[in-house]
py3Dmol code that shows the C-alpha trace and the ligand (Angstrom):
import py3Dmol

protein = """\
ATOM      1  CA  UNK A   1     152.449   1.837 -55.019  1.00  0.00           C
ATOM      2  CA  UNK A   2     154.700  -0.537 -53.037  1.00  0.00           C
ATOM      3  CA  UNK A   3     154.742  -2.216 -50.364  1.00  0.00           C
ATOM      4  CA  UNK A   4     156.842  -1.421 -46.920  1.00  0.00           C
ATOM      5  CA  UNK A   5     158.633  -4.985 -47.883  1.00  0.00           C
ATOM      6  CA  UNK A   6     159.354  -3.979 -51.297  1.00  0.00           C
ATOM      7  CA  UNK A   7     161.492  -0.883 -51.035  1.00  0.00           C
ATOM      8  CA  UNK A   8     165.190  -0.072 -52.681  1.00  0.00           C
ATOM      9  CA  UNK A   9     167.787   1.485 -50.555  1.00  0.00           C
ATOM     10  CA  UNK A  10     168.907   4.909 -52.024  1.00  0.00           C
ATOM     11  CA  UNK A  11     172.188   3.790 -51.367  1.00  0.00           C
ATOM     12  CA  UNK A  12     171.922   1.067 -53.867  1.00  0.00           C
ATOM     13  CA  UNK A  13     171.057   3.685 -56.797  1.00  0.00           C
ATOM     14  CA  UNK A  14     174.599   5.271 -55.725  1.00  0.00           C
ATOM     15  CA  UNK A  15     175.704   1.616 -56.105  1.00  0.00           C
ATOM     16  CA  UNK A  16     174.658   1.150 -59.550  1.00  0.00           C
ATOM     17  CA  UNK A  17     175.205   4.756 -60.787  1.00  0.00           C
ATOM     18  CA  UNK A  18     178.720   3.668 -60.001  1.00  0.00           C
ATOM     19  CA  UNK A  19     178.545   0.441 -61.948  1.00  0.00           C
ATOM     20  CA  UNK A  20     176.122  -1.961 -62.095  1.00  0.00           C
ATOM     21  CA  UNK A  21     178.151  -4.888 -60.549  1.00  0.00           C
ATOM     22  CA  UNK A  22     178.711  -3.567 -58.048  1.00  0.00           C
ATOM     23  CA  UNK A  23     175.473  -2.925 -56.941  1.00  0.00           C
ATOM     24  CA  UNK A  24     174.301  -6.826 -57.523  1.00  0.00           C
ATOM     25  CA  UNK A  25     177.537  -8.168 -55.356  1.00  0.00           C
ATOM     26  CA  UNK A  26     176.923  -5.874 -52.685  1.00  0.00           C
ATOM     27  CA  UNK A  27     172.582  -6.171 -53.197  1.00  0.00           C
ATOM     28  CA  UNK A  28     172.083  -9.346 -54.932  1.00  0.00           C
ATOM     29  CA  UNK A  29     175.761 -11.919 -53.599  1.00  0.00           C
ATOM     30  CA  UNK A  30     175.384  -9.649 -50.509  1.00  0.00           C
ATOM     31  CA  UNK A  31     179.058  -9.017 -50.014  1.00  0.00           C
ATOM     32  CA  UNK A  32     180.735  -6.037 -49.269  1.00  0.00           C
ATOM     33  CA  UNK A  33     184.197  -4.475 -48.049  1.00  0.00           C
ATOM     34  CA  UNK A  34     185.581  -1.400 -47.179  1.00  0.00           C
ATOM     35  CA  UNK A  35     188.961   0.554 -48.355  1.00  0.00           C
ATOM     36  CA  UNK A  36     189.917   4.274 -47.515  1.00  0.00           C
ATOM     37  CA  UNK A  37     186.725   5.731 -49.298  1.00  0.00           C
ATOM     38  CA  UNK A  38     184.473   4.074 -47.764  1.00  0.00           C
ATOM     39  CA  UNK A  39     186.054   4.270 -43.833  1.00  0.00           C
ATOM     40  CA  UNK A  40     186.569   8.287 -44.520  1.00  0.00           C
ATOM     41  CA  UNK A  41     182.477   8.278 -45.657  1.00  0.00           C
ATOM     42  CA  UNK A  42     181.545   6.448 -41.740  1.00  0.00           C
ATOM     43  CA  UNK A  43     183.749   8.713 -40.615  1.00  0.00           C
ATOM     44  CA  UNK A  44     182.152  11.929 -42.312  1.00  0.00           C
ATOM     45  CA  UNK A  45     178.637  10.521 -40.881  1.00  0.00           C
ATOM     46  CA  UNK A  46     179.920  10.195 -37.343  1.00  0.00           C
ATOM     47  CA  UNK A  47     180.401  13.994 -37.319  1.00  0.00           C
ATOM     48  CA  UNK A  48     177.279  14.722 -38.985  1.00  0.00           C
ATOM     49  CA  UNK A  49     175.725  12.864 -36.302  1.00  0.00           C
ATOM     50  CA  UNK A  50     177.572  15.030 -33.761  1.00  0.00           C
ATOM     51  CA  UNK A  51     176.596  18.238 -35.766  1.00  0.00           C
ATOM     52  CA  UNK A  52     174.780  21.319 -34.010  1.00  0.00           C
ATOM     53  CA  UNK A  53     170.840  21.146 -34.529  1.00  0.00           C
ATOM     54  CA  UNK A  54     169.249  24.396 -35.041  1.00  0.00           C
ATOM     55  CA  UNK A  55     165.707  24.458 -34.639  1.00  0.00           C
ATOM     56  CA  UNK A  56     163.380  28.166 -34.526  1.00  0.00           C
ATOM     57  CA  UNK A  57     160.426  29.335 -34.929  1.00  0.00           C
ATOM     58  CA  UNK A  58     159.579  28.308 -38.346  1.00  0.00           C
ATOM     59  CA  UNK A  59     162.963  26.884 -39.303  1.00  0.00           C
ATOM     60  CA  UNK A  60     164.053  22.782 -38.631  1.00  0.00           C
ATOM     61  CA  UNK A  61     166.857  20.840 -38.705  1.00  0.00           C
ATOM     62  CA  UNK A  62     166.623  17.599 -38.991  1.00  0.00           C
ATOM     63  CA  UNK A  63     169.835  14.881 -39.221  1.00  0.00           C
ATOM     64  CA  UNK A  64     169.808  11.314 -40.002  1.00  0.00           C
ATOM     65  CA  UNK A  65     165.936  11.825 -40.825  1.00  0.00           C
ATOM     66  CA  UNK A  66     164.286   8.086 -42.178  1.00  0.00           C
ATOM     67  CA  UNK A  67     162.847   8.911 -45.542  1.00  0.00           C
ATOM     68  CA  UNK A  68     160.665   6.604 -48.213  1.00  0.00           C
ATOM     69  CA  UNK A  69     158.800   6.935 -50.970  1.00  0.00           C
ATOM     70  CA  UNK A  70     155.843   4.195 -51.393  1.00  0.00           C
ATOM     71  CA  UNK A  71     155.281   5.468 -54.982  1.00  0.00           C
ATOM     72  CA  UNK A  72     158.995   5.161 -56.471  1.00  0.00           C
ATOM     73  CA  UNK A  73     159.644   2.183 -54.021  1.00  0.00           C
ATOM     74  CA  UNK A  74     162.449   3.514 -52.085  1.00  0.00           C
ATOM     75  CA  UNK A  75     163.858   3.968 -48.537  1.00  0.00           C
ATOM     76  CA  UNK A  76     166.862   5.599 -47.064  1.00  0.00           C
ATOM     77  CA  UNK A  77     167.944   8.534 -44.569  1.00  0.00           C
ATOM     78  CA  UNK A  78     168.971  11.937 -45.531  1.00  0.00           C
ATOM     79  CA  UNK A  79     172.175  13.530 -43.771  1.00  0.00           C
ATOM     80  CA  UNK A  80     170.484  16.439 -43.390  1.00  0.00           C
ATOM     81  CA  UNK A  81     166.792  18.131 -44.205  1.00  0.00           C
ATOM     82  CA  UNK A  82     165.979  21.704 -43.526  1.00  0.00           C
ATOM     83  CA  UNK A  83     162.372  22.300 -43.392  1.00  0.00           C
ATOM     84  CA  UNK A  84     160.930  25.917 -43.638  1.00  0.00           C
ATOM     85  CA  UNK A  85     157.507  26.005 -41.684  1.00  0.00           C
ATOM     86  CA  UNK A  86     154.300  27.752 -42.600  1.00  0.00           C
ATOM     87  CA  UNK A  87     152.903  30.493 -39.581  1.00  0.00           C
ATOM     88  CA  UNK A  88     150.011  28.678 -40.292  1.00  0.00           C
ATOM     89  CA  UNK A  89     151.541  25.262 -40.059  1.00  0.00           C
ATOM     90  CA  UNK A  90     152.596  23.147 -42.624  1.00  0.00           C
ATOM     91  CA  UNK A  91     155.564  22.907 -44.434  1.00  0.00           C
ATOM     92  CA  UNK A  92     156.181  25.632 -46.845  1.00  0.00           C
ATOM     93  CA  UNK A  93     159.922  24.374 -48.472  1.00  0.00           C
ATOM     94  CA  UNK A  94     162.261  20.931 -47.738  1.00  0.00           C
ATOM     95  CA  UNK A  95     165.687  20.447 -48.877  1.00  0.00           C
ATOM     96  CA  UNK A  96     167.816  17.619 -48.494  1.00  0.00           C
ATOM     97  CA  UNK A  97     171.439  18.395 -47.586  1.00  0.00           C
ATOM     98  CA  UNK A  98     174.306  15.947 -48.213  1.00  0.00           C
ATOM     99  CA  UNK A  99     177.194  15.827 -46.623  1.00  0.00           C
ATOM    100  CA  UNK A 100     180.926  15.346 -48.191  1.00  0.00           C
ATOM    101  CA  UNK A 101     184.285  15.259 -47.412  1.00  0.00           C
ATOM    102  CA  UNK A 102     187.135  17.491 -48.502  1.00  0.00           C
ATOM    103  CA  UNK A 103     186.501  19.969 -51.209  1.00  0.00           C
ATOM    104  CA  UNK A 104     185.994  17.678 -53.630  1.00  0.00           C
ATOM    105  CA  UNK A 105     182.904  18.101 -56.384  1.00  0.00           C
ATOM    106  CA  UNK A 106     179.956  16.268 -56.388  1.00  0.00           C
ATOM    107  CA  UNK A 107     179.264  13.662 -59.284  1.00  0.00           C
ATOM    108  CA  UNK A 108     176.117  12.494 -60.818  1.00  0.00           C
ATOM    109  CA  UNK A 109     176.384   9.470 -58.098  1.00  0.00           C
ATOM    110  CA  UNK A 110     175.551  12.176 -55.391  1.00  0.00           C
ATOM    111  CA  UNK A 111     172.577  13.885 -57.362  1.00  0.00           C
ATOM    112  CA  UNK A 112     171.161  10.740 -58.506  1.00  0.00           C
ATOM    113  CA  UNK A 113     171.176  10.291 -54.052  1.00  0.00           C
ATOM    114  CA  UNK A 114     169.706  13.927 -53.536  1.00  0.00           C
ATOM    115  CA  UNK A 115     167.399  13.264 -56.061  1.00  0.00           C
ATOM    116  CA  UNK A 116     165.802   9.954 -54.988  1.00  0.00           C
ATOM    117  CA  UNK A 117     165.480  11.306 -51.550  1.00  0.00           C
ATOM    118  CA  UNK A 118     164.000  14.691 -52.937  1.00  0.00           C
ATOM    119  CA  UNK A 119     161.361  12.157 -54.000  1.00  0.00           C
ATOM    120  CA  UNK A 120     160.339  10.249 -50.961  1.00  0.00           C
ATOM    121  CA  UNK A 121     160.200  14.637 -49.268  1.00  0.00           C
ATOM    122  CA  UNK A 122     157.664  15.106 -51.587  1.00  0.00           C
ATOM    123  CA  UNK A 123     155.393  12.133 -50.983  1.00  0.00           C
ATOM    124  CA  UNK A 124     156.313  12.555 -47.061  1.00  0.00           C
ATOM    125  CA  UNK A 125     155.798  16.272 -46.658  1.00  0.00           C
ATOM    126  CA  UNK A 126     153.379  17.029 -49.624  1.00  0.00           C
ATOM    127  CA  UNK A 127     155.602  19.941 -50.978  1.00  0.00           C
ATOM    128  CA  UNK A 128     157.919  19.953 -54.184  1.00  0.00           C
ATOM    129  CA  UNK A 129     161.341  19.736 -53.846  1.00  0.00           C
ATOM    130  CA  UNK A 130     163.339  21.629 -56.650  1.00  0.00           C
ATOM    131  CA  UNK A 131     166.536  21.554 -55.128  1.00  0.00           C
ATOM    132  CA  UNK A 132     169.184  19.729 -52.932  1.00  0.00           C
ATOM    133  CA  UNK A 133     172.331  21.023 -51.437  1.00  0.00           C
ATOM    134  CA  UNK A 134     176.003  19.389 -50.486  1.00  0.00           C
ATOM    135  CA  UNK A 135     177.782  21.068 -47.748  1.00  0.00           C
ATOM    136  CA  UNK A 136     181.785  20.427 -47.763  1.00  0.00           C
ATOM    137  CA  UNK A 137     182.970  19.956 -44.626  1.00  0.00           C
ATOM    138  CA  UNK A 138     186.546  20.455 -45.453  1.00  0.00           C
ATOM    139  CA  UNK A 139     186.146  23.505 -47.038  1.00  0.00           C
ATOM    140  CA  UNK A 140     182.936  24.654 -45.117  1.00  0.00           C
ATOM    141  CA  UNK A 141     181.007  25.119 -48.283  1.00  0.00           C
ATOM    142  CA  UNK A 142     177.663  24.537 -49.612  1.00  0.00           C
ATOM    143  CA  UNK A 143     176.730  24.615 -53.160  1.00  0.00           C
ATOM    144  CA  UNK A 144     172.850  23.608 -54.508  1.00  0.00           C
ATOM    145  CA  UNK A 145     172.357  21.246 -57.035  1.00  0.00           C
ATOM    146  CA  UNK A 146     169.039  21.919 -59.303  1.00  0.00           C
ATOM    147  CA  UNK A 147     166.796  18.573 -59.364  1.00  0.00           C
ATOM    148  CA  UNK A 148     166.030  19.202 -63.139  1.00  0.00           C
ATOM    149  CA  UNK A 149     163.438  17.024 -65.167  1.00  0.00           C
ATOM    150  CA  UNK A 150     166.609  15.002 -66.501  1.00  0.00           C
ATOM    151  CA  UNK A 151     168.113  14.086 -63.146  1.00  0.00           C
ATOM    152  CA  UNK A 152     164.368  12.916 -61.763  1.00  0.00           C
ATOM    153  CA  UNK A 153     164.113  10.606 -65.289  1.00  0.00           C
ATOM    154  CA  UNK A 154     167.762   9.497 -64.822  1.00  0.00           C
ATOM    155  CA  UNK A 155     167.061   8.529 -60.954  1.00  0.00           C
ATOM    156  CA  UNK A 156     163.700   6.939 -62.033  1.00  0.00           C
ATOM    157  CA  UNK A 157     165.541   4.504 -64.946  1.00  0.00           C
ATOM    158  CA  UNK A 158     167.825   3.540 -62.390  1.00  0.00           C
ATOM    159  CA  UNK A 159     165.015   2.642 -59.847  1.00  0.00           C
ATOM    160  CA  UNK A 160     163.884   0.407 -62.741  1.00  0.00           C
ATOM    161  CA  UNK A 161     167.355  -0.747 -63.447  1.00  0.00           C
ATOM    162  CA  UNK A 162     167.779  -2.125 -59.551  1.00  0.00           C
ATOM    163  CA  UNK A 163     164.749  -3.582 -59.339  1.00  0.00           C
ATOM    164  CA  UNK A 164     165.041  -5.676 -62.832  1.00  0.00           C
ATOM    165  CA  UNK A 165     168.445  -6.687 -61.332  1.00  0.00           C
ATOM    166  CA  UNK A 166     167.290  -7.537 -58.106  1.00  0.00           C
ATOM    167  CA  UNK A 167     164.761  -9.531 -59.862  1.00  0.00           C
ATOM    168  CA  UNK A 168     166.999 -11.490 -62.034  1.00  0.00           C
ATOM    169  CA  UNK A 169     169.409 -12.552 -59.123  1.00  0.00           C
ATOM    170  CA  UNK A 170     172.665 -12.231 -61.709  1.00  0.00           C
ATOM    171  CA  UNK A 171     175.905 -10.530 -61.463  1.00  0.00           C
ATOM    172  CA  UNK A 172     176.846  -8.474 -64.736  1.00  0.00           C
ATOM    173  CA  UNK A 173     180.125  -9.737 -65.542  1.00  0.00           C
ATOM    174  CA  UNK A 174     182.966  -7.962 -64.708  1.00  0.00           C
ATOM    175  CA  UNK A 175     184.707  -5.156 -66.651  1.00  0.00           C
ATOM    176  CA  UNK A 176     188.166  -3.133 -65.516  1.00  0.00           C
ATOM    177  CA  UNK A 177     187.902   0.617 -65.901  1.00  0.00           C
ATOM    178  CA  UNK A 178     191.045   2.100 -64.042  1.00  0.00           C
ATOM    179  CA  UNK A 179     188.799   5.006 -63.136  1.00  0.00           C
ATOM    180  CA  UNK A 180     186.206   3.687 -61.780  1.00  0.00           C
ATOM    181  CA  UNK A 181     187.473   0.330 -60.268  1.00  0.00           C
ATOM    182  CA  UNK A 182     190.903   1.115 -58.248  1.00  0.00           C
ATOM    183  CA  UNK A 183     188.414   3.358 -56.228  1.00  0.00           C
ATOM    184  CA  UNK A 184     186.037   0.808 -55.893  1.00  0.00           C
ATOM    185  CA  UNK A 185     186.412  -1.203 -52.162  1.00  0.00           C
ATOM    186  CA  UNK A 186     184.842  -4.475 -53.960  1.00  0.00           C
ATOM    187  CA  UNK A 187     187.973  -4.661 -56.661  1.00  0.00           C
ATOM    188  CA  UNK A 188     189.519  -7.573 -54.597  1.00  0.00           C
ATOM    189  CA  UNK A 189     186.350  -9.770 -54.321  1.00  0.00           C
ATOM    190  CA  UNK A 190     185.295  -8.522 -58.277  1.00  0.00           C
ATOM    191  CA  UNK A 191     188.417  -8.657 -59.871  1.00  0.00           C
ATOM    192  CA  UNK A 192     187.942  -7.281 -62.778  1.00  0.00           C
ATOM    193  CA  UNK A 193     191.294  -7.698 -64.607  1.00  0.00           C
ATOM    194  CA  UNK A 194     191.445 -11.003 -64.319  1.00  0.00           C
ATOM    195  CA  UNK A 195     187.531 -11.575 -64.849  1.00  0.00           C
ATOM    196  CA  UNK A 196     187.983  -9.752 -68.176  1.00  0.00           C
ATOM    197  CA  UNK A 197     191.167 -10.863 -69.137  1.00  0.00           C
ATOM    198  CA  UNK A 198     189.663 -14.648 -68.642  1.00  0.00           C
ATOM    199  CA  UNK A 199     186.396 -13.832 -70.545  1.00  0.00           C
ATOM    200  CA  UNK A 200     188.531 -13.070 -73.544  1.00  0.00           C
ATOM    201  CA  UNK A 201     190.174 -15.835 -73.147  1.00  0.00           C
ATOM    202  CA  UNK A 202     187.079 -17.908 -73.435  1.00  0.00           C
ATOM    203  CA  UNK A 203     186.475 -16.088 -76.299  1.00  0.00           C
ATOM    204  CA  UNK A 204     188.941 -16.428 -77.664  1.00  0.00           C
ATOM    205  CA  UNK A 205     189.111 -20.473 -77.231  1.00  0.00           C
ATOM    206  CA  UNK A 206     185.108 -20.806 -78.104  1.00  0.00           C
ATOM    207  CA  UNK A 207     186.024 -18.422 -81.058  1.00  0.00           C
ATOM    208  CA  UNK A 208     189.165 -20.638 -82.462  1.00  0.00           C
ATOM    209  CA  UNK A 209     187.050 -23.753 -81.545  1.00  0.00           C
ATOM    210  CA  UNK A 210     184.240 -22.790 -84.243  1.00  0.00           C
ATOM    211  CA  UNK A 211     186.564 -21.479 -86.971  1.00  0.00           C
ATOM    212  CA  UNK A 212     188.499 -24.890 -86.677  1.00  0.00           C
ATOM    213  CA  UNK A 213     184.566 -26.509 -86.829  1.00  0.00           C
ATOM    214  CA  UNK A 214     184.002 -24.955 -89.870  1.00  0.00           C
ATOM    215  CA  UNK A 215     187.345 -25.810 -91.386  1.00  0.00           C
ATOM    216  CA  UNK A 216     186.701 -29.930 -91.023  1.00  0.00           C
ATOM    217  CA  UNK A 217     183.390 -29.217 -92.631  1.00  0.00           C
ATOM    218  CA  UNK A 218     184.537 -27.697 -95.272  1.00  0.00           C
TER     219      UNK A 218
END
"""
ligand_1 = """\
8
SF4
S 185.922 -3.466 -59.261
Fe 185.162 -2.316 -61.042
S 183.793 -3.743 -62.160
Fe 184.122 -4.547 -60.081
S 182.428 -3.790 -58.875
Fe 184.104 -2.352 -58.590
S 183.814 -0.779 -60.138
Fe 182.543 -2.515 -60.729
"""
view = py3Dmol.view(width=600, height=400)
view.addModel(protein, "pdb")
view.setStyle({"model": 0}, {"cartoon": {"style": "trace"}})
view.addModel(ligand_1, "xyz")
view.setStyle({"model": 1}, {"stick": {}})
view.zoomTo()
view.show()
């Protein structure tokens, strides 16, 4: 079990599911900055915020709800979690709901989320959680992702994966991939083209040093 001081934002997995630089300049170097993405994700959460709450007899919304899970050693806030209620009282079912924009399809990123905060449900309210949903608000549409045994292992090795690079208090080094990075609102402070293009560089001196080493000994 952890401790209350000890706990990974959810956020962060999304983070390093997206590349694990990332995740140690904004969690480790602490830096951060936003581009269109990112402003169009407050946005999305402002409306969330200012979504209808629907609450009946033994049905519950609740938005923005604090989650954490002591045994995985996480902490976030879920978007959305519906909670079907026992006559008897109790909670009979739980599922986490994220929000997205446009009409777009969810990636692993957002599973990996729903997953991680399917766990800290099932510590909090003592039920299993075998599925999460993402409602698009641009096309008004909600689709349910299963939270299969590969998903929970996935979001479990990248628990691990955070905390070891918490712990080691390093950067990876930088690596351009046009897909991921000219989405990415850190490119500018990361810069990955020229981070690359100089670590080849080096390699390429260091290399051309050694071989000109072994020539003289020769
Ligand atoms: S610019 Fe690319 S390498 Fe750098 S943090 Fe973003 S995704 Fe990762």
């Amino acid at each position: 079990m952890y401790s209350e001081d000890d706990l990974i934002p959810i956020s962060g997995l999304q983070h390093l599911a997206y590349c694990e630089r990332q995740f140690a300049l904004i969690h480790v170097e602490q830096l951060w900055a936003d581009n269109r993405f990112t402003a169009e994700g407050d946005v999305l959460h402002e409306r969330v915020d200012a979504e209808h709450h629907e609450s009946r007899r033994l049905f519950r919304q609740e938005y923005g709800m604090a989650v954490r899970s002591l045994e995985h050693g996480i902490i976030g806030k879920c978007d959305l979690v519906e909670l079907y209620l026992k006559p008897e009282g109790g909670v009979a079912e739980a599922v986490p709901v994220e929000f997205k924009r446009g009409r777009d399809k969810e990636s692993d990123v957002d599973r990996v989320q729903l997953c991680a905060q399917a766990f800290c449900l099932e510590e909090m309210v003592g039920v299993e959680v075998p599925r999460g949903d993402f409602y698009y608000l641009g096309a008004h549409r909600r689709t349910s992702a299963e939270l299969s045994l590969a998903l929970r292992a996935e979001t479990r090795r990248l628990i691990e994966r955070a905390r070891a690079i918490l712990a080691g208090g390093e950067s990876p080094a930088a690596s351009y991939a046009a897909a991921k990075c000219d989405r990415c609102s850190l490119v500018d402070l990361c810069m990955p083209r020229a981070l690359s293009e100089g670590g080849r560089r080096v390699e390429r001196y260091l290399k051309s040093g050694i071989a000109a080493m072994r020539k003289e000994c020769d």
